[in-house]
N, CA, C and O atoms as a CHARMM CRD file, in Angstrom:
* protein
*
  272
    1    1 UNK  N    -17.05400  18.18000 -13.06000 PROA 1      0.00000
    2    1 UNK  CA   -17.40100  16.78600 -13.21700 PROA 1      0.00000
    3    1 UNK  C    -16.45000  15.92700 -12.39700 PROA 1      0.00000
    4    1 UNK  O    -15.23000  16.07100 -12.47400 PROA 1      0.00000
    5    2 UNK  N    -17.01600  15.06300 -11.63800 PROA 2      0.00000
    6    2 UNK  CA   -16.28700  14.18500 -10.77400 PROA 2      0.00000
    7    2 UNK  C    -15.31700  12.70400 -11.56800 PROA 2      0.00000
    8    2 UNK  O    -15.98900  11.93100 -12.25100 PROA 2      0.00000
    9    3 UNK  N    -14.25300  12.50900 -11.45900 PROA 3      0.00000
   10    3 UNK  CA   -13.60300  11.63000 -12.03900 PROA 3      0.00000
   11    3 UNK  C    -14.34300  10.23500 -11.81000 PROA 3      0.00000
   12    3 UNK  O    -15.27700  10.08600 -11.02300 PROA 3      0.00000
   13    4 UNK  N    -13.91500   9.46100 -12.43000 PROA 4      0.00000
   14    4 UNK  CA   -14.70100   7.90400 -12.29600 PROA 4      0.00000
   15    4 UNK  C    -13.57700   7.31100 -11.28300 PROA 4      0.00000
   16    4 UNK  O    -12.38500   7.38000 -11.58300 PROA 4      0.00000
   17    5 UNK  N    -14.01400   6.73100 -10.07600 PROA 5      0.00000
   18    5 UNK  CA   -13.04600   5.84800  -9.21100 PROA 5      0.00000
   19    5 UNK  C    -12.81700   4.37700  -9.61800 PROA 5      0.00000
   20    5 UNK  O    -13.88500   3.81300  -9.85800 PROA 5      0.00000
   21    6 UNK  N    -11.59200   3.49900  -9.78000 PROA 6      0.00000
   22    6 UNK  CA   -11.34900   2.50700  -9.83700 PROA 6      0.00000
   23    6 UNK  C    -10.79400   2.18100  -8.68200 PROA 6      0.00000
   24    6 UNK  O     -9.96600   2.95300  -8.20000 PROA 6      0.00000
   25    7 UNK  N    -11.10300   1.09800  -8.07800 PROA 7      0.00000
   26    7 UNK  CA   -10.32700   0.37800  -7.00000 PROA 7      0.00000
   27    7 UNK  C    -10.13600  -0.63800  -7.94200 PROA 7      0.00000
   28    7 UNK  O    -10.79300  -0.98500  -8.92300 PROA 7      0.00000
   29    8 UNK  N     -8.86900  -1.13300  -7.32800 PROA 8      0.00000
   30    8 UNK  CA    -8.26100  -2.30000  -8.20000 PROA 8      0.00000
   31    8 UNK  C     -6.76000  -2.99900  -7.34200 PROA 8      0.00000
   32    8 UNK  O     -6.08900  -2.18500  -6.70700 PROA 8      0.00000
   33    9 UNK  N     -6.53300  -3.72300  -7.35100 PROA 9      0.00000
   34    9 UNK  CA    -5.35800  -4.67200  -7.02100 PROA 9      0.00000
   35    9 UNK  C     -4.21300  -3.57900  -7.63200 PROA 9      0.00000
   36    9 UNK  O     -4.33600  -2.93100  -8.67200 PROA 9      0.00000
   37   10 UNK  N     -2.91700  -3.55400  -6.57500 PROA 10     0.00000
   38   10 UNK  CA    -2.02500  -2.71300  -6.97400 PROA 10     0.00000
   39   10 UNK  C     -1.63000  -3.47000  -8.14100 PROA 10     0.00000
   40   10 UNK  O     -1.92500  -4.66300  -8.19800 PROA 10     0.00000
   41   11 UNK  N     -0.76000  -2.70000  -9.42500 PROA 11     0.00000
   42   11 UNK  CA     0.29500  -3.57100 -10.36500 PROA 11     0.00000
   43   11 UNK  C      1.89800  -3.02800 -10.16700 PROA 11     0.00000
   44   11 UNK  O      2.17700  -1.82900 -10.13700 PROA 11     0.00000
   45   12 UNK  N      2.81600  -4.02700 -10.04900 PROA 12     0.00000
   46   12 UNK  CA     3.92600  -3.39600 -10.20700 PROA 12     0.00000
   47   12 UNK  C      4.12900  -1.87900 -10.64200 PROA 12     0.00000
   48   12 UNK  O      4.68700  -1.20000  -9.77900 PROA 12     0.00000
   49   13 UNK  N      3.79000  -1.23200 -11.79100 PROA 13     0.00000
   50   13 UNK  CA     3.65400  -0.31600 -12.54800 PROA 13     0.00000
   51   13 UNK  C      3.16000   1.24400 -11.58800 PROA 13     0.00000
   52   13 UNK  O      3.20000   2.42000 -11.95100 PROA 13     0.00000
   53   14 UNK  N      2.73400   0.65900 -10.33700 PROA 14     0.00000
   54   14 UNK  CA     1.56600   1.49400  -9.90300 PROA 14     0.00000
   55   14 UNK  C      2.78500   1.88300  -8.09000 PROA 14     0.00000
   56   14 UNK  O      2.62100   2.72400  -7.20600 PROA 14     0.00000
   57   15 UNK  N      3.52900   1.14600  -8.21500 PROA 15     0.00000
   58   15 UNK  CA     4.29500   0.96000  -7.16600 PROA 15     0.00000
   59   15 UNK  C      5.32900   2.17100  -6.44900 PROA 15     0.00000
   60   15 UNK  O      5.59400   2.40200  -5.27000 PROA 15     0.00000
   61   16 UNK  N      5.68600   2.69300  -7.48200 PROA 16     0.00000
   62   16 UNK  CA     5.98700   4.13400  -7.29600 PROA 16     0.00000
   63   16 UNK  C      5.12900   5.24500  -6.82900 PROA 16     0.00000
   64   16 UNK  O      5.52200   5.83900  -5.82500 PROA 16     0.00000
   65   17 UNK  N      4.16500   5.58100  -7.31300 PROA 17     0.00000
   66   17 UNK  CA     3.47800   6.24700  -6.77800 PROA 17     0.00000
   67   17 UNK  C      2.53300   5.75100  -5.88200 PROA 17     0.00000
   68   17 UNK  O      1.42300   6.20900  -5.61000 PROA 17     0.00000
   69   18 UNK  N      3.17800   4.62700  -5.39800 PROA 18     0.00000
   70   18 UNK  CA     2.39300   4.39700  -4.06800 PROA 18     0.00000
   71   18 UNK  C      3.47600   4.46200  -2.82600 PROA 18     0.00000
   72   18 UNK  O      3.02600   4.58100  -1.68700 PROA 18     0.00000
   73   19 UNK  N      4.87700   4.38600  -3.03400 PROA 19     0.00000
   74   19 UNK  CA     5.56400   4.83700  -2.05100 PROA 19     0.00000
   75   19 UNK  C      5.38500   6.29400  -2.55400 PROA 19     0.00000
   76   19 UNK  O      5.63000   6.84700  -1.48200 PROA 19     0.00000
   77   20 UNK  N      5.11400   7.40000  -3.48400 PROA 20     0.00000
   78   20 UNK  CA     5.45200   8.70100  -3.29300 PROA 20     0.00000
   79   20 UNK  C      4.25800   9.15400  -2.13000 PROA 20     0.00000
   80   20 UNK  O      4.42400   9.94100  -1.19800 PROA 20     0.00000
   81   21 UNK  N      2.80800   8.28500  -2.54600 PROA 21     0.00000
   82   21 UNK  CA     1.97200   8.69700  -1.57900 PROA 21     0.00000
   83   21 UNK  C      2.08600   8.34700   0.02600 PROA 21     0.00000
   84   21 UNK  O      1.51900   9.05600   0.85800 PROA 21     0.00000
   85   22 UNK  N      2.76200   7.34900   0.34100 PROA 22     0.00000
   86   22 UNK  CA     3.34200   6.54900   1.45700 PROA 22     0.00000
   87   22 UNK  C      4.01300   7.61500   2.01600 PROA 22     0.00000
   88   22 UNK  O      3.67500   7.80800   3.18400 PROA 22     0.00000
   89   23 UNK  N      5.29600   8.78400   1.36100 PROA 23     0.00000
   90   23 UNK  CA     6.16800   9.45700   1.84000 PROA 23     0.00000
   91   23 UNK  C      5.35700  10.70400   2.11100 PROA 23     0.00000
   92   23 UNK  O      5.91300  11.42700   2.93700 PROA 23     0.00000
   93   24 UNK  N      3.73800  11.35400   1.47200 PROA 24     0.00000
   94   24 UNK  CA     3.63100  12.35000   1.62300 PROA 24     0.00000
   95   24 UNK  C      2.42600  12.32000   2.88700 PROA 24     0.00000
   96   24 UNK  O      2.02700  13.30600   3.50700 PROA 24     0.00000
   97   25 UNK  N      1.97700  10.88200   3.07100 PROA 25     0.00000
   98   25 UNK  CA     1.71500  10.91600   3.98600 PROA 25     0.00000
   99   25 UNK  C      1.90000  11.06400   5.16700 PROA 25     0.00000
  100   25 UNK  O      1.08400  11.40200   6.02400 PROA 25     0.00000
  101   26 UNK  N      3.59000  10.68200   5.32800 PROA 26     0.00000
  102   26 UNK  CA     4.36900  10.54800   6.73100 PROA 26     0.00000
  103   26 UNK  C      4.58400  11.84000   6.49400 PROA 26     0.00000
  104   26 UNK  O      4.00700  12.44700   7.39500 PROA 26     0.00000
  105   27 UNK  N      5.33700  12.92900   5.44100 PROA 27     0.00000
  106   27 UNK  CA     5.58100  13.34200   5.74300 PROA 27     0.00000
  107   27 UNK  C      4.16100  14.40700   6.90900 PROA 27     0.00000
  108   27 UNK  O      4.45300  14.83200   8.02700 PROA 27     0.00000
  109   28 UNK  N      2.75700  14.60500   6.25900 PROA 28     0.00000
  110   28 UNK  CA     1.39700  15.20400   6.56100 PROA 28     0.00000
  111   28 UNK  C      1.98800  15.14600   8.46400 PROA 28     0.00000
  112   28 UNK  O      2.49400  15.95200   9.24500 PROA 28     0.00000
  113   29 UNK  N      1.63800  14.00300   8.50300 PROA 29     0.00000
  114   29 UNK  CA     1.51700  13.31300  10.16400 PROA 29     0.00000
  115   29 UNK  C      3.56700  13.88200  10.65500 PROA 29     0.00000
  116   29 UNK  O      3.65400  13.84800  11.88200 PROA 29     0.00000
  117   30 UNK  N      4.25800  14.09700  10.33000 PROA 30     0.00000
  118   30 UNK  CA     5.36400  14.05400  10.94700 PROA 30     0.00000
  119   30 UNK  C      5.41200  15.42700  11.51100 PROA 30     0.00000
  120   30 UNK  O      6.50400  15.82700  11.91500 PROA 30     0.00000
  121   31 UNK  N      4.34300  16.22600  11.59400 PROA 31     0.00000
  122   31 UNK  CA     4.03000  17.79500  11.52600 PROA 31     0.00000
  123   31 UNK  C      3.72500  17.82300  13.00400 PROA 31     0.00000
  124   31 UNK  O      4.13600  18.63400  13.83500 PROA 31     0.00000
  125   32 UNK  N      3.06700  16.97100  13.14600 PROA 32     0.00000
  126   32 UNK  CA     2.43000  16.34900  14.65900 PROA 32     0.00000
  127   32 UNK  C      3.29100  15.50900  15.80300 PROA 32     0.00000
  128   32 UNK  O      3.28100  15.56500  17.03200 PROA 32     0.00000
  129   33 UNK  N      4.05400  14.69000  14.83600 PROA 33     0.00000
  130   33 UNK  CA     4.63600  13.57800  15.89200 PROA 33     0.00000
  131   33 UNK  C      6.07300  13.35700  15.09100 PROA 33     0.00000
  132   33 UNK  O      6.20300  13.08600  13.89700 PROA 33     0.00000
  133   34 UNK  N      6.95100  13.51800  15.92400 PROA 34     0.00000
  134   34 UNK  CA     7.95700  13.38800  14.89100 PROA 34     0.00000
  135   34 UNK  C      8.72300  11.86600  14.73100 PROA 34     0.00000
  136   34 UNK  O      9.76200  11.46300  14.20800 PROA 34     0.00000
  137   35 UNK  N      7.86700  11.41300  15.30500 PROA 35     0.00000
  138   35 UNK  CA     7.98200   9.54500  15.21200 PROA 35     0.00000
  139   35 UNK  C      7.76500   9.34900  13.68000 PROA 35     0.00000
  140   35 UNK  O      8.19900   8.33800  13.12900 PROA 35     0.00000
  141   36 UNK  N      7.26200  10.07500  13.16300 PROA 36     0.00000
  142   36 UNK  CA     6.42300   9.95100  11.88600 PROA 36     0.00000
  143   36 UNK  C      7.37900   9.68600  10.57300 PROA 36     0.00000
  144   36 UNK  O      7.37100   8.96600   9.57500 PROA 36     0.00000
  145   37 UNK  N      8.33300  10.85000  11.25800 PROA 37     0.00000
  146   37 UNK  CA     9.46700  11.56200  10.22000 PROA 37     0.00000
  147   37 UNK  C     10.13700  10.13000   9.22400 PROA 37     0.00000
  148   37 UNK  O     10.52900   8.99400   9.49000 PROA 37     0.00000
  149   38 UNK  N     10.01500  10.81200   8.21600 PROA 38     0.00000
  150   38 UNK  CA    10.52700   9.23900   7.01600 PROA 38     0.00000
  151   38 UNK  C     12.61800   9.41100   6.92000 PROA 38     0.00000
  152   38 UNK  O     13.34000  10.27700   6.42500 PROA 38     0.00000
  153   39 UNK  N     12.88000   8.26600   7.57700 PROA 39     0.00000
  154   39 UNK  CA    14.22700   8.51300   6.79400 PROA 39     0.00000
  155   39 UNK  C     15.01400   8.69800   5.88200 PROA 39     0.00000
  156   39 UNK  O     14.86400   7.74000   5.12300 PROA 39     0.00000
  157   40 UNK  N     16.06600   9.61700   5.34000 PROA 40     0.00000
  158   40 UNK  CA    16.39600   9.61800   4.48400 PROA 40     0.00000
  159   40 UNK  C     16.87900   8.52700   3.16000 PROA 40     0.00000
  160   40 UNK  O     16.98400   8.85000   1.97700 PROA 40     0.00000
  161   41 UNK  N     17.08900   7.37900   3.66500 PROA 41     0.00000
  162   41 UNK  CA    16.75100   6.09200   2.92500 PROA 41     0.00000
  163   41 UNK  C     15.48600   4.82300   2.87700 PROA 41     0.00000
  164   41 UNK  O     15.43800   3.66200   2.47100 PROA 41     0.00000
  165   42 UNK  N     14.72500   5.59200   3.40500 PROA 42     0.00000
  166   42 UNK  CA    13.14000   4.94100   3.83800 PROA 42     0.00000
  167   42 UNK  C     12.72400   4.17600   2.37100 PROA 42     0.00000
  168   42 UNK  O     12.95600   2.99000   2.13300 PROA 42     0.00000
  169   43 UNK  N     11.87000   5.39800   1.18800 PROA 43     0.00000
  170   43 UNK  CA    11.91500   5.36500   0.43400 PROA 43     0.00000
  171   43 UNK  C     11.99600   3.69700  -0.83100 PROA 43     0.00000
  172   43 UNK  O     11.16000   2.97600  -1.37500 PROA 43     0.00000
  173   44 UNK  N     13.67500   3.78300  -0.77100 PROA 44     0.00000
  174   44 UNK  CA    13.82300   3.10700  -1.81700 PROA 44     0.00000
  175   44 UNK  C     13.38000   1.62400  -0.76600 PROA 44     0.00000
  176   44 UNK  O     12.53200   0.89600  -1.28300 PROA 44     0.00000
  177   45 UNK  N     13.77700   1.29600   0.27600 PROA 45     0.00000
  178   45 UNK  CA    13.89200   0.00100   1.15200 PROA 45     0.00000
  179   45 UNK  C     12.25400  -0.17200   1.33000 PROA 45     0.00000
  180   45 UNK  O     11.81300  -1.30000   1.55000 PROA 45     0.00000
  181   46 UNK  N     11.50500   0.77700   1.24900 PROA 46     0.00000
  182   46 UNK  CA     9.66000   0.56800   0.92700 PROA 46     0.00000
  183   46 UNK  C      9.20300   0.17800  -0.51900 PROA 46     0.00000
  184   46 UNK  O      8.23500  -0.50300  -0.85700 PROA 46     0.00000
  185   47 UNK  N      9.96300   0.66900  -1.12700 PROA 47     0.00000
  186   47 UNK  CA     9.45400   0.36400  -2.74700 PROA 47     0.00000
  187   47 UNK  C     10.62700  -1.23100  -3.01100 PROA 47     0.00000
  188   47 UNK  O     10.15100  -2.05200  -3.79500 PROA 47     0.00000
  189   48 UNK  N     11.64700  -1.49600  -2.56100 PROA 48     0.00000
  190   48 UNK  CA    11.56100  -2.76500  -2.66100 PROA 48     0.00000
  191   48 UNK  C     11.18600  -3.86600  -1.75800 PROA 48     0.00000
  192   48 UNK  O     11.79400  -4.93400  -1.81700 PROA 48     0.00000
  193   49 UNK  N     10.15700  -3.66100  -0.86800 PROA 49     0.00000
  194   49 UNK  CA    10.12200  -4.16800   0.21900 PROA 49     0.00000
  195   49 UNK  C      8.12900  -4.80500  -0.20600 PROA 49     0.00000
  196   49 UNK  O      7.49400  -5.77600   0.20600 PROA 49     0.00000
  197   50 UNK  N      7.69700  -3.45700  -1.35600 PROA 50     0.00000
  198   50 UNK  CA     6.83200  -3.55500  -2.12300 PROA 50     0.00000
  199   50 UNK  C      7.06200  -4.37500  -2.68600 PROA 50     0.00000
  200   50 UNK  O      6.69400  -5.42800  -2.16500 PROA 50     0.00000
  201   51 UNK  N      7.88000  -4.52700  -4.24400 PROA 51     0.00000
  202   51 UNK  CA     8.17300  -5.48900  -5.20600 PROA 51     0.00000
  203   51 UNK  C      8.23400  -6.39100  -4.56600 PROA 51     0.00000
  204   51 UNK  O      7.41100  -7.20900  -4.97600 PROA 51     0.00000
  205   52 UNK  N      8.81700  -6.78400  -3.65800 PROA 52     0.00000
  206   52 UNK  CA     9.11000  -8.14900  -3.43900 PROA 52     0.00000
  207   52 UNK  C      7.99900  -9.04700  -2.78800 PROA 52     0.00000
  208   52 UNK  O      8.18200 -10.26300  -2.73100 PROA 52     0.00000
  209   53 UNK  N      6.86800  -8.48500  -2.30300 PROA 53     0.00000
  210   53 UNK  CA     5.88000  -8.69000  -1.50000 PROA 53     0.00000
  211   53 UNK  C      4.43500  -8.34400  -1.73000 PROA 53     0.00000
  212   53 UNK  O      3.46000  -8.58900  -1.02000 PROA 53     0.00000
  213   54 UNK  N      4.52800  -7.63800  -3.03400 PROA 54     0.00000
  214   54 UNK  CA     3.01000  -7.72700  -3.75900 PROA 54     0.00000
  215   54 UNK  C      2.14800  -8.64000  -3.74400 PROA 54     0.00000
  216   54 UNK  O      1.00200  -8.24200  -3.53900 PROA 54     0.00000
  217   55 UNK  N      2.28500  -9.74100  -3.89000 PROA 55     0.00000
  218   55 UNK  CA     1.33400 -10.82300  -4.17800 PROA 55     0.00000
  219   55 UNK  C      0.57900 -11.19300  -3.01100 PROA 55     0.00000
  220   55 UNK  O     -0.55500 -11.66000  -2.90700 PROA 55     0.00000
  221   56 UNK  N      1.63800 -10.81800  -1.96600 PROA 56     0.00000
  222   56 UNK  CA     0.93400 -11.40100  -0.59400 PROA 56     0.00000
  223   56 UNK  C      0.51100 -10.42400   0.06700 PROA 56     0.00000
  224   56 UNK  O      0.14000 -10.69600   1.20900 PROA 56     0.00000
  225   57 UNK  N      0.43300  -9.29000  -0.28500 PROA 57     0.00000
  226   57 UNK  CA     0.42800  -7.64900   0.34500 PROA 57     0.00000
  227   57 UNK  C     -1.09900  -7.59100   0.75700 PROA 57     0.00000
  228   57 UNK  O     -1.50000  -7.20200   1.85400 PROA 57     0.00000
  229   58 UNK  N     -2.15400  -8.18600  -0.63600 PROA 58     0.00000
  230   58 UNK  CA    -3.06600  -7.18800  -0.58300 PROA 58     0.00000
  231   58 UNK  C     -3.21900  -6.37000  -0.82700 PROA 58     0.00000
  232   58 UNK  O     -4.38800  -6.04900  -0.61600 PROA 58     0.00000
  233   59 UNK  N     -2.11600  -4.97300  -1.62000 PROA 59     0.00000
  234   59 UNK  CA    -2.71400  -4.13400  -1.62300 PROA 59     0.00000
  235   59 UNK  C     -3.80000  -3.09300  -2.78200 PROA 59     0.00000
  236   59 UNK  O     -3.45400  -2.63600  -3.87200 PROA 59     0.00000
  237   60 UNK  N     -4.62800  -3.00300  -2.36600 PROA 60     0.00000
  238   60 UNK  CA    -5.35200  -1.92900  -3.76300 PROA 60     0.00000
  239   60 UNK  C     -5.25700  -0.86800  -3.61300 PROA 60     0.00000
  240   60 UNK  O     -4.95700  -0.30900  -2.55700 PROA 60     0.00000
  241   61 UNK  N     -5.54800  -0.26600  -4.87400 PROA 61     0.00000
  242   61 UNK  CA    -5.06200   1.34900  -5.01400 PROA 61     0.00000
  243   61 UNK  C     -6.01600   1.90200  -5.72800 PROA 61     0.00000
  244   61 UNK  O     -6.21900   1.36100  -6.81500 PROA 61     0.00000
  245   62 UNK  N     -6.91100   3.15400  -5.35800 PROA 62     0.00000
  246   62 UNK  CA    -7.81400   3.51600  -5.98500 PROA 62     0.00000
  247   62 UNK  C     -7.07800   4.73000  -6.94800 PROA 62     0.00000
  248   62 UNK  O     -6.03800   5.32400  -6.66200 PROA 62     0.00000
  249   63 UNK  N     -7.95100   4.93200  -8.21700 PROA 63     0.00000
  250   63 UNK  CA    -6.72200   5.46200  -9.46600 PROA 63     0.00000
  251   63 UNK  C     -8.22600   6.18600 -10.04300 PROA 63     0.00000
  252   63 UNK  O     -9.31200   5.63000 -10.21100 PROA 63     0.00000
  253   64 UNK  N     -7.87800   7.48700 -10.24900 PROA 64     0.00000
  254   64 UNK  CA    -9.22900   8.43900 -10.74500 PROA 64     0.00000
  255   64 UNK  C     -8.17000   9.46300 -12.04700 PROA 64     0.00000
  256   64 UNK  O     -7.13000   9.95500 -11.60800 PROA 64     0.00000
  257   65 UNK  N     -8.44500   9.65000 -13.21700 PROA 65     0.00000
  258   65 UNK  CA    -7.76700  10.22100 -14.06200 PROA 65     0.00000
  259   65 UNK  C     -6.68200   9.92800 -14.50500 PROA 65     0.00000
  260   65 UNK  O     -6.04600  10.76100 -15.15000 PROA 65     0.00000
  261   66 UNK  N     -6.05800   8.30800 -14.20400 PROA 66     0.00000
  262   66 UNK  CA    -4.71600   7.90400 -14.30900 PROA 66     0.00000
  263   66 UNK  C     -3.51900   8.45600 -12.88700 PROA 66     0.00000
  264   66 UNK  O     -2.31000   8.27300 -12.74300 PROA 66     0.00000
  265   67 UNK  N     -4.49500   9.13300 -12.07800 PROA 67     0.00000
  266   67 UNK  CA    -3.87500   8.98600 -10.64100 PROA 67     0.00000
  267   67 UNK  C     -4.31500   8.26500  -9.65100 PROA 67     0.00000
  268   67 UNK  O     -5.51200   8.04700  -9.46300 PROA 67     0.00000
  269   68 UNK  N     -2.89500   7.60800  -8.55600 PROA 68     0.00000
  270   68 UNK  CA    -3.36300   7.15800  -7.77000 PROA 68     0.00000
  271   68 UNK  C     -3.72800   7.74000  -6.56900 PROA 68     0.00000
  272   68 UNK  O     -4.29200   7.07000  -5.70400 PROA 68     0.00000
């Protein structure tokens, strides 16, 4: 059975696992190009770079089973 999709406006709450998906993406692509490669302090300076800039971001996050 296929999960139900929500798209929805990110929430604070949701912000973490949107830099974890952010990091596993670069890391996917850094396999290819090593421009890609995430720095070892990338991370936290994306997730507050998030908080601080949500409102104006735009961003949504689609969330199926309580994942994003």
């Amino acid at each position: 059975m296929n999960p139900k999709v929500t798209i929805r406006p990110a929430a604070p709450a949701d912000l973490p696992e949107v830099v974890a998906l952010w990091h596993e993406h670069l890391a996917y692509h850094a396999c290819c190009d090593p421009w890609c490669e995430n720095a070892m302090d990338a991370d936290p300076g994306f997730l507050h770079h998030l908080q601080e800039h949500l409102a104006e971001l735009g961003l949504f996050v689609a969330q199926a089973d309580q994942h994003l």
